[in-house]
C-alpha positions as CSV (number, residue, x, y, z in Angstrom):
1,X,267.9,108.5,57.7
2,X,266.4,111.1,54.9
3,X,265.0,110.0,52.0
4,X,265.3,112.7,48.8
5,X,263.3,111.8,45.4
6,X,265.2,113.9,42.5
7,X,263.4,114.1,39.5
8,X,265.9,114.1,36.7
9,X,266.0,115.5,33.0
10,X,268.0,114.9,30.1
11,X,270.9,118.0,29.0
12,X,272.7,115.5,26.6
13,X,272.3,111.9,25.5
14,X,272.8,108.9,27.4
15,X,274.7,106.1,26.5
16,X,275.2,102.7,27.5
17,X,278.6,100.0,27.5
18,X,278.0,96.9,29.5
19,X,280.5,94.2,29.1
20,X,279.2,91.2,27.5
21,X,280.9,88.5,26.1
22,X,279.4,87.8,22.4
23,X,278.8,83.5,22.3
24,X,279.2,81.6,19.6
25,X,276.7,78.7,19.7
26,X,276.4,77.6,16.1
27,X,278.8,76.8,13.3
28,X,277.7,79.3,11.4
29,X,278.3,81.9,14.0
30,X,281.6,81.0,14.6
31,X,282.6,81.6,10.8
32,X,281.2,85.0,11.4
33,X,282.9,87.7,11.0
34,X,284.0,90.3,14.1
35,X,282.1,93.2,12.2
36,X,279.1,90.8,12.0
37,X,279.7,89.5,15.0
38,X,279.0,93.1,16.7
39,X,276.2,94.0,14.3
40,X,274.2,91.0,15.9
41,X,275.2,91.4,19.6
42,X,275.8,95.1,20.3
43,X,272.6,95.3,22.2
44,X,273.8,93.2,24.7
45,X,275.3,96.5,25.9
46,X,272.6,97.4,27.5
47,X,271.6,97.2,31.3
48,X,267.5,95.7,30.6
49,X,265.0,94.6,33.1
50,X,263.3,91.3,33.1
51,X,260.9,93.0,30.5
52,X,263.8,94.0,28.1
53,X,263.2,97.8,28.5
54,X,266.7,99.7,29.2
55,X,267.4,100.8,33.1
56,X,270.1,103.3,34.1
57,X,271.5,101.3,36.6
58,X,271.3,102.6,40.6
59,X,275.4,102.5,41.0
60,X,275.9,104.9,38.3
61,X,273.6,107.6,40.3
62,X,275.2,106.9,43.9
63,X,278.9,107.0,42.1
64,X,277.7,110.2,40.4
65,X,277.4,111.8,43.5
66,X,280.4,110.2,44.4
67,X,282.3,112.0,42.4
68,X,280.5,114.9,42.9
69,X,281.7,115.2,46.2
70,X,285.5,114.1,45.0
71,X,285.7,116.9,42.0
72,X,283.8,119.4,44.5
73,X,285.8,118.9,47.4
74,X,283.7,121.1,49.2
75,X,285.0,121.3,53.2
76,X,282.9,120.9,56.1
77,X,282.5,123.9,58.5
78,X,284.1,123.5,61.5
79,X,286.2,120.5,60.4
80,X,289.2,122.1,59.3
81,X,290.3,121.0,55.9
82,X,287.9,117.5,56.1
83,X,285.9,117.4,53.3
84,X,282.5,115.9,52.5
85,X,283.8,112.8,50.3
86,X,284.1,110.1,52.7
87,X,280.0,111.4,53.3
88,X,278.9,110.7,50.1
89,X,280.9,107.9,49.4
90,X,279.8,105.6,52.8
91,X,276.8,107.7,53.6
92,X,274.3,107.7,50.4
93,X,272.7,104.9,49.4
94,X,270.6,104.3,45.6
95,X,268.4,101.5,45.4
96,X,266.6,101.5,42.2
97,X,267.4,103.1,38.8
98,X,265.6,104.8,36.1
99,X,263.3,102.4,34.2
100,X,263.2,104.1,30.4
101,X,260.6,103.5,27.9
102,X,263.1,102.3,25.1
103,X,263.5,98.5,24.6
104,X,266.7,96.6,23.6
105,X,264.6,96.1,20.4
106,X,264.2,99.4,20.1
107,X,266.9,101.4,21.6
108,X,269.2,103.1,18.6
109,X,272.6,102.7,18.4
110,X,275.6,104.7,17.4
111,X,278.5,103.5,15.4
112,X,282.0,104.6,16.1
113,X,285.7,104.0,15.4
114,X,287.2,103.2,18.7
115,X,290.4,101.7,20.1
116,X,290.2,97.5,20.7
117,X,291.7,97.6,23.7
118,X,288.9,100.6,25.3
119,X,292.0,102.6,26.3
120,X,292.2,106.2,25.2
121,X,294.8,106.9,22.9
122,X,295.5,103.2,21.8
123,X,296.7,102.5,18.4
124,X,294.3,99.7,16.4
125,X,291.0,100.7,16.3
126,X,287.6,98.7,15.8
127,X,284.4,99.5,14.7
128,X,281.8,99.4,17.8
129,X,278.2,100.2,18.1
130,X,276.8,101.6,21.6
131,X,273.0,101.8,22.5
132,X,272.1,105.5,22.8
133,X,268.9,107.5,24.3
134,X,268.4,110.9,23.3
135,X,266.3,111.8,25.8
136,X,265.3,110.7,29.2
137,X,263.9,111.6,32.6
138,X,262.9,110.4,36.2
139,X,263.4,109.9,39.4
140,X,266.2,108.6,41.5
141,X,265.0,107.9,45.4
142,X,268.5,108.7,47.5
143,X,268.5,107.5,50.9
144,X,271.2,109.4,53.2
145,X,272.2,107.6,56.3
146,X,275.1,110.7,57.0
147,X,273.3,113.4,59.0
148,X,276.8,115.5,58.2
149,X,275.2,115.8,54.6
150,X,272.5,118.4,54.7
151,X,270.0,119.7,52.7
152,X,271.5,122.5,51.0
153,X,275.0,120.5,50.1
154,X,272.8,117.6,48.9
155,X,271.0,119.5,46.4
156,X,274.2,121.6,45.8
157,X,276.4,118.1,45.0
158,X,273.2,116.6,42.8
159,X,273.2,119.6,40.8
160,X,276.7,119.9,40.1
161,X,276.3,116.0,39.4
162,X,274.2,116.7,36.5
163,X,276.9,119.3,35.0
164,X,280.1,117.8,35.6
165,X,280.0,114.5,36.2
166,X,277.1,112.5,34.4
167,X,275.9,108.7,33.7
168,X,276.5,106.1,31.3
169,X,279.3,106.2,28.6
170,X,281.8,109.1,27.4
171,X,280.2,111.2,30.2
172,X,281.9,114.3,31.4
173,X,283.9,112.7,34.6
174,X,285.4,110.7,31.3
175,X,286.2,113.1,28.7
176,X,282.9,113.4,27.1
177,X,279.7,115.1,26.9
178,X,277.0,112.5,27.4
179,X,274.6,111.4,30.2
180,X,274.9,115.0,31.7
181,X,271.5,116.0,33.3
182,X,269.6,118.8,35.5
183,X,267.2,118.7,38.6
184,X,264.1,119.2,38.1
185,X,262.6,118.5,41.5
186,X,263.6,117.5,44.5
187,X,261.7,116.3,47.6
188,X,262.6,115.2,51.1
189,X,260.7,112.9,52.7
């Protein structure tokens, strides 16, 4: 096993969509109405550590790659038309996310117009706020248990990652422009 430390940077904001539930414990909250409803719970939205500050979860990192590997379909030499997907997918592992400075009492959010259902293209639309950062950095320890994944393709699936596929909501994989990013650094342990 090989352990990489990327140290990550910001290209475009980073957003955040958790599913949460919004409760309604008191009789006044339940007379609430949805638009109020959402202006007091849309920071649920957020992943947060025990502390409250915001975290960029591990999974979205390791499915990054992922998909990396998918969109790239870069084939391995000697293998004949094998690719390095299956690699990626079974063989890298991510432990622990980005930690970021901004709270859930502080993190912004953005307003928008967006379909009820979350489906592209659907017809009633709702007014939603999501948490966004602007900008971010730091490092993501990846541990890779493949030995088929070397150096070079590592750092050449991390980088192309950052550019194609991003983290978070409305990222590029998704039809969007968010939670794209660049290398910075990376070391092998």
């Amino acid at each position: 096993m090989r352990v990489v430390t990327v140290t990550l940077e910001s290209v475009s904001p980073y957003s955040q969509s958790r599913f949460y539930k919004p409760e309604c414990s008191t009789l006044e909250q339940q007379k609430e109405t949805k638009d109020a409803t959402e202006a007091r719970t849309w920071r649920e939205r957020c992943h947060t550590t025990a502390e409250g500050h915001l975290f960029m979860p591990p999974m979205a990192f390791k499915n990054c790659l992922s998909e990396a590997a998918r969109f790239l379909s870069v084939q391995i030499p000697g293998k004949g038309k094998t690719t390095y997907t299956k690699h990626f997918e079974a063989g890298v592992l991510v432990m622990e996310g980005i930690v970021l400075p901004e709270t859930k009492d502080t993190v912004k959010g953005e307003w928008l117009h967006v379909p009820s259902d979350g489906r592209r293209g659907g017809g009633k639309r709702v007014e939603k706020c999501f948490p966004v950062v602007h900008a971010w950095k730091g490092d993501v320890t990846f541990h890779i248990l493949d030995e088929t994944i070397s150096r070079e393709v590592f750092e050449q699936h991390i980088r192309e990652a950052g550019n194609f596929i991003g983290v978070g909501r409305f990222r590029p994989r998704n039809n969007g422009f968010y939670g794209r990013f660049k290398v910075v650094k990376v070391v092998w342990g």
